[in-house]
C-alpha positions, 0 to 999 in steps of 0.5 A: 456613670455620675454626670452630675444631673442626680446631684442635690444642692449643697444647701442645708435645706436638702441635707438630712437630719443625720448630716445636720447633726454630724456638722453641728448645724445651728440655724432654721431650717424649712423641711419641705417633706414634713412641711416644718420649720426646724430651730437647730442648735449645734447639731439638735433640733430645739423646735418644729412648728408646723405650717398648721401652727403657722395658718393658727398663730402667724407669730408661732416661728417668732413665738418659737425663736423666743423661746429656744433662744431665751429671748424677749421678743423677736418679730421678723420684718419683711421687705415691701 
């Protein structure tokens, strides 16, 4: 019997690599299992950065953003 307690989010970040690929996932994406921020194009990760890159380079997912995307320069903002 499946109550519904064992189900997963519906959410991206709780989907696998196989599901992602199949719905064509373009987006970011944080795998908290290998502790990487995935760039995602049309079902293919372009890019993983590492929160070890992140703690060397704190513009390492913006330097990535750039790259994959052919951009000039990409800077996130936050809110205060």
């Amino acid at each position: 019997m499946n109550d519904g307690i064992d189900k997963r989010p519906d959410h991206n970040d709780f989907r696998d690599s196989s599901e992602l690929k199949k719905l064509e996932f373009s987006g970011i994406r944080k795998n908290s299992i290998t502790d990487e921020i995935e760039i995602w194009i049309l079902g293919e990760i372009k890019e993983k950065v590492h929160r070890s890159q992140v703690l060397v380079n704190p513009k390492a997912v913006e330097e990535a953003l750039a790259r994959v995307l052919a951009l000039d320069d990409v800077k996130f903002f936050t809110a205060n």
